[in-house]
C-alpha positions, 0 to 999 in steps of 0.5 A, a space after each residue: 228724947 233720944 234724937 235731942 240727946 244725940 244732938 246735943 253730944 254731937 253739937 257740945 263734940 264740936 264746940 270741944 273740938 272745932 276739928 271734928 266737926 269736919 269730920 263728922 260732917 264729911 261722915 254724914 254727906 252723901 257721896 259725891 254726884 256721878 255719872 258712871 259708865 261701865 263697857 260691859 260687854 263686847 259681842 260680836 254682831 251682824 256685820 260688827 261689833 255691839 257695844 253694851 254699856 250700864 250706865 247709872 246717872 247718880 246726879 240729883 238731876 236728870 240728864 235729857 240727852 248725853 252724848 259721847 264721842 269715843 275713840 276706838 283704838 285697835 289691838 297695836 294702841 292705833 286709833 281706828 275710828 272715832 264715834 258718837 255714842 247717844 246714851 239719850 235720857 238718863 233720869 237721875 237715881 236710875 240705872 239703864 242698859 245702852 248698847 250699839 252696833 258698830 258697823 264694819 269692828 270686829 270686836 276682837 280688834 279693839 283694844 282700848 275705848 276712850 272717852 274723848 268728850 262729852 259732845 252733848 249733855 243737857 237737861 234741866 238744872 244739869 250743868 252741860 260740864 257735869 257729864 264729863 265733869 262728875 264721870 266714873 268710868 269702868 270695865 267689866 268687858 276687859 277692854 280697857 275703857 276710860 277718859 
């Protein structure tokens, strides 16, 4: 009984006020679909420089492959290299470590990480602009890293 009475407030505050329905629907969405990369970490490692990312794939579809080319600039804002990141599958709802060695950077020498395109992104119902498109990007390592 209770479910039928909130429904009927709620229905007779909207045709009061066609403005709040808006309001309320946009209370009662979900958030809005992500992709979101966090530059964890940066250790140094053989011969380089491991890069940790958490990356949680918040779409309501899975992702089968994401792929990232990411422009590496030095401490003086200089681009050093530019690399292919494969974050592999990324199931939807679930959040995964991904790491990777670079051969021959010293992590003390990158300043900055940018995401310079989405050079593969696919999956069933997935739209291939959806891994740029919906990304949230952060750092907790303290490079600055972003699209």
């Amino acid at each position: 009984m209770r479910r039928v009475t909130s429904a009927l407030v709620l229905t007779a505050m909207m045709a009061v006020s066609p403005g709040m329905g808006n309001a309320v629907r946009a209370q009662t969405a979900g958030p809005d679909p992500f992709l979101a990369l966090d530059l964890n970490a940066l250790q140094p490692s053989k011969g380089g420089c491991r890069l940790t990312f958490v990356v949680t794939n918040g779409l309501s579809t899975p992702i089968d492959r994401a792929a990232f080319e990411m422009a590496l600039f030095n401490r003086s804002g200089v681009v050093d290299r530019l690399t292919v990141l494969d974050f592999k599958d990324l199931p939807a709802g679930k959040t995964k470590v991904s790491r990777f060695d670079l051969a021959g950077s010293a992590c003390a020498d990158i300043g900055r990480v940018l995401i310079n395109d989405a050079t593969d992104c696919k999956g069933a119902g997935t739209d291939r602009s959806a891994c740029l498109g919906s990304l949230r990007t952060q750092s907790t390592s303290g490079v600055t890293f972003g699209r």
